[in-house]
Structure formats: C-alpha cells, structure tokens
BAMAR-656273 format. One line per field, with one value per residue (C-alpha): residue number from 1; residue in three letters; y, z, x. Coordinates in steps of 0.2 Angstrom, whole numbers, plus 5000, padded with zeros to 4 digits. Layout:
BEGIN
k = (NUM:...) .
r = (ALA:...) .
py = (Y:...) .
pz = (Z:...) .
px = (X:...) .
//
This chain:
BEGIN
k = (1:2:3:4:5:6:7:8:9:10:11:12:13:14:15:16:17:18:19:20:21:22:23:24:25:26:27:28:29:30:31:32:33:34:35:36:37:38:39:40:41:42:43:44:45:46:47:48:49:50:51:52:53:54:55:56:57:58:59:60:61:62:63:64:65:66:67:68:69:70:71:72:73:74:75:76:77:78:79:80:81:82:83:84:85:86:87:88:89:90:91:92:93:94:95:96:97:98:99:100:101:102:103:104:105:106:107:108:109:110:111:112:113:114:115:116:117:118:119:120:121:122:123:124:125:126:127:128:129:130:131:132:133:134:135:136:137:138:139:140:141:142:143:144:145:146:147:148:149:150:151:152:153:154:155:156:157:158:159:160:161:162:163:164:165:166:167:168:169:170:171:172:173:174:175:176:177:178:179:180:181:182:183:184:185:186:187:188:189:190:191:192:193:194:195:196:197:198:199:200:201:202:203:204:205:206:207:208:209:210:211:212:213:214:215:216:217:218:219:220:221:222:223:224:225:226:227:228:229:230:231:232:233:234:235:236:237:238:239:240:241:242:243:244:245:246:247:248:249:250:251:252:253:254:255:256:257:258:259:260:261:262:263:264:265:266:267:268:269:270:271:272:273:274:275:276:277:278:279:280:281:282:283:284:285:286:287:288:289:290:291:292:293:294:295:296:297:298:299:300:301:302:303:304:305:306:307:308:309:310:311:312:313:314:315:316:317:318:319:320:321:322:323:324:325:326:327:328:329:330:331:332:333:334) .
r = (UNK:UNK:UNK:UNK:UNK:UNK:UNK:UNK:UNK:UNK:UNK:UNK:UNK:UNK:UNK:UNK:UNK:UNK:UNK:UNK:UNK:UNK:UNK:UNK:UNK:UNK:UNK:UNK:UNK:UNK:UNK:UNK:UNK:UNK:UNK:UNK:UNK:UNK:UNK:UNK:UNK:UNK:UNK:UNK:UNK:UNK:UNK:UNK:UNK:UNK:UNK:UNK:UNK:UNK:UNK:UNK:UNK:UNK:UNK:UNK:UNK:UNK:UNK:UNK:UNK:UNK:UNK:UNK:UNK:UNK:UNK:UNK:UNK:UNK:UNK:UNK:UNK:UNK:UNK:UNK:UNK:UNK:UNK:UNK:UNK:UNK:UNK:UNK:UNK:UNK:UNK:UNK:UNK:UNK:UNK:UNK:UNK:UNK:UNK:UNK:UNK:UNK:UNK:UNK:UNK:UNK:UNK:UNK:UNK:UNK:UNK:UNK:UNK:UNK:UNK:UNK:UNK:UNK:UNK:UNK:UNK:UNK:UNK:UNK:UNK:UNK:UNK:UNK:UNK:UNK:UNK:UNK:UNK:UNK:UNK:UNK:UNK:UNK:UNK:UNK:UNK:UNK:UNK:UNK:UNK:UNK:UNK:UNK:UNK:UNK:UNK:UNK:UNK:UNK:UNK:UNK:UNK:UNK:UNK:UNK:UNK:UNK:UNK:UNK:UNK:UNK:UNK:UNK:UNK:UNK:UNK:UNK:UNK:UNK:UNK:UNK:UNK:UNK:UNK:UNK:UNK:UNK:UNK:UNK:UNK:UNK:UNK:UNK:UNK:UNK:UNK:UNK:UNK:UNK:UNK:UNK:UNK:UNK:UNK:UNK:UNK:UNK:UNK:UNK:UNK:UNK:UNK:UNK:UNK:UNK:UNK:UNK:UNK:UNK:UNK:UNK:UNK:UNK:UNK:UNK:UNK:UNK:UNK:UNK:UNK:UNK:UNK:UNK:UNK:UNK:UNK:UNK:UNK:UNK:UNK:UNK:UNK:UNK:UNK:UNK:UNK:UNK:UNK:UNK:UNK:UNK:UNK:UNK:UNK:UNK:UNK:UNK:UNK:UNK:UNK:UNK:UNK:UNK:UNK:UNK:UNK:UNK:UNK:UNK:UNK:UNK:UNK:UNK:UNK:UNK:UNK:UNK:UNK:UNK:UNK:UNK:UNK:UNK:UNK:UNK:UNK:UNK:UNK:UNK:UNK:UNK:UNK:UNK:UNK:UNK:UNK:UNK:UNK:UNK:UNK:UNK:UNK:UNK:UNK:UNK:UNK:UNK:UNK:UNK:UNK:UNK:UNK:UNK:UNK:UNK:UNK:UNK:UNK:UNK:UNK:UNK:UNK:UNK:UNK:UNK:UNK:UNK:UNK:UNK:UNK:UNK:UNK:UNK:UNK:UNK:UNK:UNK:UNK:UNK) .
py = (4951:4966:4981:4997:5004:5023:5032:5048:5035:5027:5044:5054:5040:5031:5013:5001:4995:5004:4998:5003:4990:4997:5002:4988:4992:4981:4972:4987:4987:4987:4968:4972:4989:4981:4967:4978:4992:4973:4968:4985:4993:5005:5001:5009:5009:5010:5023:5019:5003:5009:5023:5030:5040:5030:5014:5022:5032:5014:5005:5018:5019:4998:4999:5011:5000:4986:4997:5006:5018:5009:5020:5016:5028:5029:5028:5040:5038:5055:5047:5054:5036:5030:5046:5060:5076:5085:5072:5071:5087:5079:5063:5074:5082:5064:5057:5070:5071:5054:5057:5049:5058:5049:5048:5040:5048:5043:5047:5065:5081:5084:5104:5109:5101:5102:5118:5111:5094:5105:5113:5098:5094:5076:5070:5067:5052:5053:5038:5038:5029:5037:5050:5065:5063:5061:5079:5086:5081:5089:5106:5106:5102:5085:5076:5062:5053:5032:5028:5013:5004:4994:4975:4984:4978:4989:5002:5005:5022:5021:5023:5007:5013:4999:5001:5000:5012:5023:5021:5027:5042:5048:5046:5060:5070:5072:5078:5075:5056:5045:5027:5010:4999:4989:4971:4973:4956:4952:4959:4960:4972:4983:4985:4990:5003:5012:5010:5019:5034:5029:5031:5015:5001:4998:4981:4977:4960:4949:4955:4947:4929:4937:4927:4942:4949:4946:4936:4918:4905:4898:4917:4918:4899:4904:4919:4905:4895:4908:4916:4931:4925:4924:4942:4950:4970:4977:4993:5002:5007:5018:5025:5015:5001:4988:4974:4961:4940:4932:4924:4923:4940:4948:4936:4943:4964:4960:4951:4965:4978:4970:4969:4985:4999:5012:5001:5013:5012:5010:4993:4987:4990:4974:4965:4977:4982:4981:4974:4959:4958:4957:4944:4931:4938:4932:4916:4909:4909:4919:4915:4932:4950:4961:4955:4965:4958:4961:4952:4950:4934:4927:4930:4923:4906:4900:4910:4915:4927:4944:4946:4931:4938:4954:4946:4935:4952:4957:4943:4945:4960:4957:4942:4954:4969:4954:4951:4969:4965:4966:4970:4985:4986:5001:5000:5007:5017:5011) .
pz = (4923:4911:4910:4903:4889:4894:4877:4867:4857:4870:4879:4864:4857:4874:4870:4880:4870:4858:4841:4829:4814:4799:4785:4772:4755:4754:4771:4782:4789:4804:4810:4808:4818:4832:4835:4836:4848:4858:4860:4866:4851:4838:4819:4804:4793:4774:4768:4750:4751:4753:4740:4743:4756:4763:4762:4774:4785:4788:4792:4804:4812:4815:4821:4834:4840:4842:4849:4863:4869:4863:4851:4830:4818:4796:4787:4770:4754:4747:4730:4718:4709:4726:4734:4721:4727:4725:4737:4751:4762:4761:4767:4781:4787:4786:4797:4809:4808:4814:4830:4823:4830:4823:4806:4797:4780:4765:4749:4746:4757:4768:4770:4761:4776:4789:4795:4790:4802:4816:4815:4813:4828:4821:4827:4809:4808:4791:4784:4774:4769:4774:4787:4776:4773:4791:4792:4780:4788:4804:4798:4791:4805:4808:4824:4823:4809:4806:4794:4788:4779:4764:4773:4773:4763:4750:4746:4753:4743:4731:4744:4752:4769:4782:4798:4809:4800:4800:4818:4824:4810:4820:4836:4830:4820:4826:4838:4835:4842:4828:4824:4814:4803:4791:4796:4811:4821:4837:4852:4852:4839:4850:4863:4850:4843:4858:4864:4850:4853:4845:4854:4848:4830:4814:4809:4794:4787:4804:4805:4789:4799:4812:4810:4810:4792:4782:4768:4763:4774:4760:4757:4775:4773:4760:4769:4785:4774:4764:4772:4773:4757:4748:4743:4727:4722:4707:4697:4704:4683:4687:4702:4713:4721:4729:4738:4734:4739:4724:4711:4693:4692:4699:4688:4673:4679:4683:4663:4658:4667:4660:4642:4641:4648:4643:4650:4657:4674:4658:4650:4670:4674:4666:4678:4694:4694:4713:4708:4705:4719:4729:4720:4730:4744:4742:4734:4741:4726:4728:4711:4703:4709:4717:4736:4748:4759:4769:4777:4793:4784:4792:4809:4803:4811:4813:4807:4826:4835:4834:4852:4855:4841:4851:4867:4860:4856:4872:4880:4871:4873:4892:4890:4880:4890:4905:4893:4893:4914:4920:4903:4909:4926:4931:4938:4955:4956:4969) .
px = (4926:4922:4934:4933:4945:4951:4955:4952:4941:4932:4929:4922:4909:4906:4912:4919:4934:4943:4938:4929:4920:4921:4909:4907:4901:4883:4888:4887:4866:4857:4863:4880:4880:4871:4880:4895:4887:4881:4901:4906:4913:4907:4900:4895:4880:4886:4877:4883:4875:4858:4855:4837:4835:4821:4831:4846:4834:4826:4841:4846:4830:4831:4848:4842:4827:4839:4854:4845:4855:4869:4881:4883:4888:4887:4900:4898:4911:4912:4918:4907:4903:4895:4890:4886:4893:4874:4867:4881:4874:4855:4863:4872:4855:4848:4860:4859:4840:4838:4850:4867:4881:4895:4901:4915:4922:4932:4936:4940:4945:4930:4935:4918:4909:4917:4908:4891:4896:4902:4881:4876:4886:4890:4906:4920:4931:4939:4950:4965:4977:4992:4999:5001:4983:4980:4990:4980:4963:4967:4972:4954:4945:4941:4940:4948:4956:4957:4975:4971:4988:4993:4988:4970:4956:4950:4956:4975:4980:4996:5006:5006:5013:5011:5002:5016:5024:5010:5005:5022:5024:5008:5009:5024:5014:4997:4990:4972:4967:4970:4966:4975:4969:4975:4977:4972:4964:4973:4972:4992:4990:4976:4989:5005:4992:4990:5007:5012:5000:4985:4967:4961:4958:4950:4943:4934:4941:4944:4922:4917:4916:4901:4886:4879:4884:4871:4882:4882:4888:4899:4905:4911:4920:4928:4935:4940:4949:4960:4978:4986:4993:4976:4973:4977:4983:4976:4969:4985:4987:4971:4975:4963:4973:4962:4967:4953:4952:4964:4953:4947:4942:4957:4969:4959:4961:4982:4982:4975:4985:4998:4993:4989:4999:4984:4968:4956:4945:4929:4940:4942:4924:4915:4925:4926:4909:4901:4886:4896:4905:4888:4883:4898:4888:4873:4878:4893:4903:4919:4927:4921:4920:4932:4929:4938:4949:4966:4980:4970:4962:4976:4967:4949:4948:4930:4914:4906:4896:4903:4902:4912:4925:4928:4927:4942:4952:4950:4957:4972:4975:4975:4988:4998:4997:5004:5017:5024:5026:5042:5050:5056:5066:5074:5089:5095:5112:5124) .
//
C-alpha cells in the first residue's frame, strides 16, 4: 500500500514523504538526486562539487532526463572557499535557467538574494545549525528553513544544540515550515519531528549506504561497520567544527589543536583539505581525509537500494505512529 505524507514540505515541493536528502559535497550528482526523487522524497545536486558552469548545468540536465517530472533541487554553499561570492548569482540564473525550482542554502545570510530568488521564483531552503539562525532566516525572507543539530554530519555550528532540542525550540518560535536534521535515520524519529511542529527531515549520513552514490563499495562498508560512537569533532579552534568519521587524519587535526592554542585554519589545511577527503571516496580507504559523518551511522546497517532504505523509514514510521494509539485516553467525568 502506498500513502501520501500531508505537510508544508510535502505540499510546496510535491513529494510523497516528508524528507529531504541532503547535498553532499563530491557525492551529491545526478544518480543521487534521482534515486531520491524515484523513492518519493527530494535530493540535492551539490553545486560546489561541480565548479564549471558546464559541469553543473550537465548534471542537472541528466537528472532531469532520468527524473521526468519527478522533483530534485541544488543545493549551493555560499561559503566563499566553495562558492566565490562573484559567482553565486550566475549559478542562481543557471539553476533557474535550467527549470530547478528548489534550492537548498548554507553558509552565510542569504539576505543579498533573497529578492533576486523571489524573480527568479526559486523556492529557498536555508540550513543552519541552530534556531536563532533559523529566526534570523525568516525575517529575511526565506521559505523554509532546515536546523540541522550537533549529531549532524558536517558542519554542526559552535553551538552544538541537539536536534531535539532544536525541533521543539522551533515548533515555538517559527512560524515558517521548518525542517530536522541532525541524526536523523528512523522512521521513529520522522514521526517525533512532526509531532513537534516540524513539516518534515533531513538525512544525509543514514544515505551514504545507497547503491546509488557514486562512492567505493569499501567507502560505504566502512560506514556499515562503524557506530554512533565512531565519529570524531574537530577544527572548533577555528571556528568550523565539523564532525568527521574518527581516523588518522582527525587524531592528527585534535594533537594539533591541542598543541597549539594559536593553530590557524592555513596549519590545519594540509590535512583538511577536500580533495583529500574525495580521495576515501574513490578508493575505499577511509583512514585519511575529513569524511563527514554524523551520529545516524548508528542507523546504517547494510549498503542497499536507496528505494529500499526509505521505503524501510516509512515502514517505521507507520509502526511508530501505531505506537502513539491509545496512549492518550481521555477521561469521562461522572
């Protein structure tokens, strides 16, 4: 039996079920977003992860052939090293030029765009890590916001609020449709999320096991076998906290946080560099690079379709949604 999901989320970017797959830095193309839009939720291209124009107009334009009228959006890092601030609005136009009408943000403020996107008429989610951010976004404009908390992969802020703690703060004080993430792998969780006012999830790490993803088998075992216990914080000494898969690399960036009270984001980036990261990708071997992961990699199980992964979400979701039956009994006076 299939169902339909009714949320703010669901409504506004015509998707079955109310989650969305993240953009991956190198991970995020064409594959990943259609085998997202084929399960019934939403992905993002990584535009970062395709620099020249051509390369990201392409990908979009393969995703669409394979997606049919199926929706995916891209996802655009305003941070200046990934996305330099000169080339941001062409890569606006070029989204919206090739028919997107969904885009995910992170980063930085998006105020300067926010009236360019609205003539563009492409639809804003912008992520952050925390709710006061979230309150910030939607004075400025945006549509909706995604909070993604400190059990994310990547980048959870420096404040290192958790997601439940964020989803409830929230579901108080917005009033724009917000998203979780941070975590997030189980249906169970879905169906807390929206209970607590928010109009759908965030996955990013509990979808680096798809067959789809165009990474190394060996990569995506690695990421089965680890735990929640298996991730690593770092680089919180330069104001970039990322939460990584523990390994040689991010043993050598804490020794040197440690050693040296003044270490710069330039003494870190021999090690941090992306490029090298990318590498694990391609070949399988996860000892070196910063590889994002979040607490959720107690969630990944097997390496599978990503149709099967979501259709699994689902399915628990319903069982906890059952669970909630008869929790609640009102009592009758007299």
């Amino acid at each position: 039996m299939t169902y339909r999901w009714n949320t703010a989320l669901t409504r506004k970017l015509g998707i079955r079920l109310p989650v969305l797959a993240g953009g991956l830095q190198w991970l995020a193309d064409a594959d990943y977003v259609t085998a997202a839009a084929r399960s019934g939720i939403m992905g993002f291209i990584t535009a970062a992860s395709f620099p020249e124009p051509d390369d990201l107009r392409a990908q979009i334009r393969t995703a669409r052939a394979a997606c049919g009228d199926l929706p995916f959006g891209v996802n655009v890092s305003m941070l200046p090293k990934l996305v330099p601030g000169e080339k941001t609005e062409g890569i606006f136009r070029l989204i919206a030029e090739e028919g997107v009408s969904v885009i995910e943000t992170s980063g930085r403020n998006p105020e300067p765009y926010i009236p360019l996107l609205k003539d563009l008429g492409l639809t804003l989610i912008h992520k952050v890590p925390a709710v006061r951010y979230a309150i910030k976004a939607q004075s400025v404009g945006v549509d909706m916001v995604a909070i993604v908390g400190a059990e994310c992969g990547g980048h959870p802020g420096m404040d290192m609020i958790g997601s439940f703690v964020n989803a409830a703060m929230a579901g108080r004080d917005l009033d724009i449709p917000f998203l979780i993430g941070g975590g997030v792998g189980h249906g169970s969780q879905l169906v807390a999320a929206l209970a607590m006012g928010a109009s759908g999830v965030v996955m990013g790490t509990r979808l680096l096991v798809s067959e789809e993803l165009n990474a190394h088998q060996g990569y995506k075992q690695a990421l089965v076998d680890a735990t929640e216990r298996d991730t690593a914080l770092t680089m919180s000494s330069v104001r970039n906290t990322i939460r990584t898969l523990a390994n040689e690399t991010t043993q050598e960036v804490a020794r040197m946080e440690q050693d040296n009270p003044n270490v710069t984001i330039q003494d870190l980036l021999p090690l941090v560099s992306g490029q090298i990261g990318r590498k694990a990708y391609q070949t399988g071997d996860v000892s070196r690079g910063m590889l994002s992961a979040g607490h959720a990699l107690g969630l990944t199980d097997r390496v599978e379709p990503m149709a099967d992964i979501i259709a699994r979400i689902e399915t628990e979701a319903l069982q906890a949604i059952g669970r909630l039956e008869g929790v609640v009994t009102q009592e009758i006076a007299g």
